[in-house]
C-alpha positions as CSV (number, residue, x, y, z in Angstrom):
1,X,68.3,90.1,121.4
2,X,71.3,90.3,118.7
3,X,74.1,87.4,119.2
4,X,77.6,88.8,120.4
5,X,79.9,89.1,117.7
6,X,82.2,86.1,118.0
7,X,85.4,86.2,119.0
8,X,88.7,86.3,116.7
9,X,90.8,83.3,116.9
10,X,94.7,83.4,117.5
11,X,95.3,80.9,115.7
12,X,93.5,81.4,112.5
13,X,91.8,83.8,110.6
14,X,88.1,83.2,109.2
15,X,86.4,84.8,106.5
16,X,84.5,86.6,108.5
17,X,87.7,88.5,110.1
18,X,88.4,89.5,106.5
19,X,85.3,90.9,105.7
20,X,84.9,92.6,109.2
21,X,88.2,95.0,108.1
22,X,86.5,96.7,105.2
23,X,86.2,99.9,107.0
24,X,89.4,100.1,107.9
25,X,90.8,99.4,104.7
26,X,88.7,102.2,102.8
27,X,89.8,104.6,105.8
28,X,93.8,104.5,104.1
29,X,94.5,105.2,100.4
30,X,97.7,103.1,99.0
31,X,100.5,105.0,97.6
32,X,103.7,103.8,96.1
33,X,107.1,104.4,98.0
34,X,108.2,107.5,95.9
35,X,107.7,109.7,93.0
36,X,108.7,107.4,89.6
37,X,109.0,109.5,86.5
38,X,107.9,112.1,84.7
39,X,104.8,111.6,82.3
40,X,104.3,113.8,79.4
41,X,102.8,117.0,80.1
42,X,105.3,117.6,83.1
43,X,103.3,115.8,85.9
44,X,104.6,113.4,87.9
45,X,104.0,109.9,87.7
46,X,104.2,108.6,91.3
47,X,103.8,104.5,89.6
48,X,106.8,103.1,87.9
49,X,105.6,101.3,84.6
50,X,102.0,103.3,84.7
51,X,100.6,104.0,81.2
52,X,99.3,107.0,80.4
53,X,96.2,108.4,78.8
54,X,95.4,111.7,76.7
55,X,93.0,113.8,79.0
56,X,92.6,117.0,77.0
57,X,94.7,120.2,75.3
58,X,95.3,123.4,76.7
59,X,97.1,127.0,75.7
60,X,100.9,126.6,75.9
61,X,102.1,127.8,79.1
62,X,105.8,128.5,79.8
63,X,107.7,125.8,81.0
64,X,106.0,123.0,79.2
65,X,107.5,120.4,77.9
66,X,107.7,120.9,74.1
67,X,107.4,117.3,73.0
68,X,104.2,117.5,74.1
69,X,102.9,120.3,72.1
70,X,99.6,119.6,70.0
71,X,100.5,120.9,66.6
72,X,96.9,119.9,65.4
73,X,95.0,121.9,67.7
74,X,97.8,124.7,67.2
75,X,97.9,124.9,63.5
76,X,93.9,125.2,63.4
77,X,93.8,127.5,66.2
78,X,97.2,129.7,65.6
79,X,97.8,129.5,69.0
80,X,100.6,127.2,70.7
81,X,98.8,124.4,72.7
82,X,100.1,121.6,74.5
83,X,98.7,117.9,75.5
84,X,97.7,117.1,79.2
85,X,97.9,113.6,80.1
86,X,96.5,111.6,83.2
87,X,97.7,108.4,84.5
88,X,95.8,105.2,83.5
89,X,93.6,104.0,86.4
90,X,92.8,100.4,88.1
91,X,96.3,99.7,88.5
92,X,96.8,96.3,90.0
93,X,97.3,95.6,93.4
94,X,98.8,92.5,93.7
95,X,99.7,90.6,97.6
96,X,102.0,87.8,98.4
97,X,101.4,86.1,101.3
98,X,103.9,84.1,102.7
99,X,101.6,81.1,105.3
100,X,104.2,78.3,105.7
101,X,104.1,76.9,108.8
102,X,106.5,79.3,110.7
103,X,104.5,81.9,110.0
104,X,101.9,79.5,112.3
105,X,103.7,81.0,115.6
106,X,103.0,83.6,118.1
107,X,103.9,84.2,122.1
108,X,101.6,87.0,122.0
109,X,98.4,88.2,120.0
110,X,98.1,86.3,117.4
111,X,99.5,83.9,115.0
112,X,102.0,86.1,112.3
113,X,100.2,83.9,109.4
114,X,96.9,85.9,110.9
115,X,98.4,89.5,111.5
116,X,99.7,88.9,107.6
117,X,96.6,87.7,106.8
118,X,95.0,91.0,108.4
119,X,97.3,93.2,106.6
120,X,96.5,91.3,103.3
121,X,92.7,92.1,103.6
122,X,93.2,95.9,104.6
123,X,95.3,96.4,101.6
124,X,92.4,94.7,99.5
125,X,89.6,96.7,100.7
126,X,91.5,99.9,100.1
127,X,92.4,99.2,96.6
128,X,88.9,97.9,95.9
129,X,87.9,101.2,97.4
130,X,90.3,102.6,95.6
131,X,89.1,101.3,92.0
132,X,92.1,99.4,91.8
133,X,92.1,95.8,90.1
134,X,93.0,93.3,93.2
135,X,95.0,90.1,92.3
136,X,97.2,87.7,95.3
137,X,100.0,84.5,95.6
138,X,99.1,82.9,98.9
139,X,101.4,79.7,99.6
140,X,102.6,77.8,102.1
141,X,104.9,74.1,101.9
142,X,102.2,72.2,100.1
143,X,100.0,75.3,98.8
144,X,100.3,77.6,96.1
145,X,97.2,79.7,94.3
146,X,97.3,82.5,92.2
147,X,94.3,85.4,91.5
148,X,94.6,87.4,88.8
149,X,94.1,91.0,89.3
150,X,90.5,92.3,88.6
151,X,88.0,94.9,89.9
152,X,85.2,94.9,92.4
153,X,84.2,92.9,95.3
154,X,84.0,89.7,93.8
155,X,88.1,89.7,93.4
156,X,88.0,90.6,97.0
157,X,86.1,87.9,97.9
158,X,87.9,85.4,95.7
159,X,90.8,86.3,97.6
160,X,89.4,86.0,101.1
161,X,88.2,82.8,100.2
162,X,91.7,81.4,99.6
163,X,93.3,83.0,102.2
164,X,91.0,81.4,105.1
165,X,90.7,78.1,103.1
166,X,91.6,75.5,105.2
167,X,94.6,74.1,103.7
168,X,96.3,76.9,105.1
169,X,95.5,76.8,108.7
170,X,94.4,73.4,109.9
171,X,97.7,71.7,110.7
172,X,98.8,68.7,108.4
173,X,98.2,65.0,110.1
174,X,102.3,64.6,108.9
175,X,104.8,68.1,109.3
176,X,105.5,69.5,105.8
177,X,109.0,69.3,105.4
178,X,110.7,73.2,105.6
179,X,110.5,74.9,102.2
180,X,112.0,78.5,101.4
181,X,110.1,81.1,99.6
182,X,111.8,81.0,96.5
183,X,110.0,79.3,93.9
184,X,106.8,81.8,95.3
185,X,109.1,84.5,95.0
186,X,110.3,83.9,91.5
187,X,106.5,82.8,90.0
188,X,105.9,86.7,91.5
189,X,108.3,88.0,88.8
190,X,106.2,86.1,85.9
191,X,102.6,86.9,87.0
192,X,102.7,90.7,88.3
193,X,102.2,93.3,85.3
194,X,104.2,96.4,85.4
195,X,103.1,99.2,86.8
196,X,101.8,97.3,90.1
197,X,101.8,97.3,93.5
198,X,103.2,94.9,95.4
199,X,102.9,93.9,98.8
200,X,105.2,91.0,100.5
201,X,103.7,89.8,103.6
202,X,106.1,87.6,105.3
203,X,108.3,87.1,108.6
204,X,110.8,86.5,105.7
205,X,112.8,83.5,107.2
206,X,114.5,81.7,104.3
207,X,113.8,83.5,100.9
208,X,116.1,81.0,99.0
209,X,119.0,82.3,96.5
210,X,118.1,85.1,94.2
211,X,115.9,86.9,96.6
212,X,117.9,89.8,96.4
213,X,117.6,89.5,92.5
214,X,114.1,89.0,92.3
215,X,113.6,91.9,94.7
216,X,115.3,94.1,92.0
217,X,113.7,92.6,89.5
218,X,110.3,93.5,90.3
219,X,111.4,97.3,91.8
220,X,112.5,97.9,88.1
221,X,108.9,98.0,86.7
222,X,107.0,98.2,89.8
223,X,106.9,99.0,93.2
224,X,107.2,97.5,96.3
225,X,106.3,97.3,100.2
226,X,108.0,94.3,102.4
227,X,105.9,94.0,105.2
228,X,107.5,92.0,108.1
229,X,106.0,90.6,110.6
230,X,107.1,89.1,113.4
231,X,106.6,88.0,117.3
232,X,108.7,90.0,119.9
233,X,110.0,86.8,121.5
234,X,112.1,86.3,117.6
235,X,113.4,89.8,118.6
236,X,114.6,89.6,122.1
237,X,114.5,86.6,124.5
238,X,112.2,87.1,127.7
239,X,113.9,88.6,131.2
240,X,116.5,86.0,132.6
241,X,115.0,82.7,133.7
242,X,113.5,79.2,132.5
243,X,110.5,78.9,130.4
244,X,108.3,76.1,128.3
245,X,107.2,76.8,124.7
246,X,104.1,74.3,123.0
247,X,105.2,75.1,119.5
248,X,103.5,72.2,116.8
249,X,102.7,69.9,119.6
250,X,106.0,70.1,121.4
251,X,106.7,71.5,124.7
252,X,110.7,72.6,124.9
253,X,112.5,74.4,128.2
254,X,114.8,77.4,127.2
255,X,117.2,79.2,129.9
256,X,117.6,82.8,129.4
257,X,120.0,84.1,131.3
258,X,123.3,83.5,129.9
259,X,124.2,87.1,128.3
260,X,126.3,86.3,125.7
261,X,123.6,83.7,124.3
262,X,121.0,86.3,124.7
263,X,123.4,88.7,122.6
264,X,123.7,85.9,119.8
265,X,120.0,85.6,119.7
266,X,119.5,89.3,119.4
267,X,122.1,89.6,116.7
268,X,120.0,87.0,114.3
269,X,116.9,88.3,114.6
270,X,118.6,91.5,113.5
271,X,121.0,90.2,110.9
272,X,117.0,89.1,109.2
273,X,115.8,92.6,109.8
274,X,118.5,93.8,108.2
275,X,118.6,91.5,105.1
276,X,114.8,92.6,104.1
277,X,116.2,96.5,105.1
278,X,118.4,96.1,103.0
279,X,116.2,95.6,99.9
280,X,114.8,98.9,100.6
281,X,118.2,100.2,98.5
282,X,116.0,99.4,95.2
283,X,114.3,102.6,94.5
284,X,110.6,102.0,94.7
285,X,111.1,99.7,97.3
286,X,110.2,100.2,101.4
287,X,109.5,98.7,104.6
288,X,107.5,98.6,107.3
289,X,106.7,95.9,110.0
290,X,104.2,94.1,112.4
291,X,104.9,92.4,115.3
292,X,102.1,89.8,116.4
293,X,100.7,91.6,119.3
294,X,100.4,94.9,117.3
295,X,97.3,96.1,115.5
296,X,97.7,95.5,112.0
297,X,95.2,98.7,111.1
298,X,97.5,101.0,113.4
299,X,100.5,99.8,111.5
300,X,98.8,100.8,107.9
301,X,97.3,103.7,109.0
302,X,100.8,104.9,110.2
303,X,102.1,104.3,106.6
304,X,99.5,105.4,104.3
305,X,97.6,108.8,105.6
306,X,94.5,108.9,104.2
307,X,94.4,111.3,101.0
């Protein structure tokens, strides 16, 4: 008699949990926000910064681009022909994965360091799927690793590795003190080629300066998803009453029913909503979000429709 499959924790994800999203991964194909630029040989290159690659020559057809005629192949043949060109493959995939300790939080489903981590994994088994090179930032207040991006399983698993180590998810003896994400966020813009595909995973609390700048940065030779994720309590306070929260070990009473304190709350949780929205200006840049008690494959499989 087979064991039953044990259950997911809440609070943490395993390796296990990683490896158990494979088929949903391979069931999306990852796309880049937006068409890019034209390549030679008037296809479209849907990846900004993609190189190209000669594929083969063909008879001139009207409409061509001239400057990519092949005089070669037309002087020996006497007949106009023009080069085709395909885009390079393994593109890098590259995720950063915000797991400070706010991200440790949830009033329903599970932790939004664990629906990020969920997200993280599907992306990687599609782009190993996908032939693309896999390479992830994980950090938190006291952690920081780096994989560079490289094909196969084994980068998979290199990354899975990291991101259910348990630096990241058993709870320090002393709190960290509160770091923003900007020194994660600015080592992006040195270690992601062009041409990539990037994924923030994040609730996106306290970026630091220059967010917006490295934001743009990166969207000028790359593209970009910001994933945010979130628990509906950040988003809306409960119905009227009194209630205890256990958050890190303490227990705290909040009233709910004053309206203009629950309009305040509402307005900041929107104000951060509207600050990672608003990055979405960048060309090559886009949204899309998760709260904690959604299902992380339901939210990728509503942005990327299998090809």
């Amino acid at each position: 008699m087979s064991a039953a499959p044990a259950e997911r924790s809440p609070v943490r994800i395993g390796l296990g949990d990683l490896l158990r999203l494979k088929p949903a991964g391979e069931s999306i194909r990852l796309a880049a926000p937006s068409v890019r630029a034209s390549a030679a040989g008037g296809h479209l290159s849907p990846y900004k910064g993609r190189g190209i690659e000669y594929d083969e020559s063909r008879p001139y057809q009207p409409g061509d681009d001239l400057r990519t005629m092949d005089w070669r192949v037309t002087a020996r043949t006497g007949k106009p022909h023009t080069k085709v060109f395909r885009e390079e493959r393994n593109r890098p995939v590259f995720v950063w994965l915000d797991l400070r300790r706010p991200m440790m939080f949830a009033t329903r489903g599970a932790f939004k360091g664990v629906r990020a981590a969920e997200l993280a994994a599907i992306i990687a088994w599609s782009a190993i799927a996908n032939g693309d090179r896999l390479g992830g930032l994980v950090f938190s207040e006291t952690e920081h690793h780096e994989r560079r991006p490289a094909l196969g399983l084994r980068a998979a698993l290199r990354l899975f590795q990291l991101i259910a180590a348990d630096a990241f998810w058993i709870p320090p003896e002393r709190e960290p003190a509160e770091t923003d994400a900007r020194a994660a966020l600015e080592r992006l813009t040195r270690v992601v080629r062009p041409g990539s595909l990037i994924f923030l995973l994040s609730d996106f609390r306290e970026l630091g300066r220059d967010a917006d700048r490295f934001v743009r940065q990166l969207a000028g030779h790359s593209d970009l998803y910001l994933g945010l994720v979130f628990d509906p309590l950040e988003a809306e306070l409960p119905p009227a009453g009194r209630y205890r929260i256990e958050s890190r070990g303490r227990s705290l009473a909040i009233e709910t029913g004053e309206a203009a304190a629950r309009a305040r709350y509402r307005e900041r949780f929107e104000a951060r909503r509207g600050a990672v929205r608003s990055l979405a200006r960048y060309r090559g840049v886009r949204t899309f979000e998760c709260a904690t008690n959604d299902d992380p494959r339901a939210v990728l499989a509503r942005e990327f429709r299998k090809a």
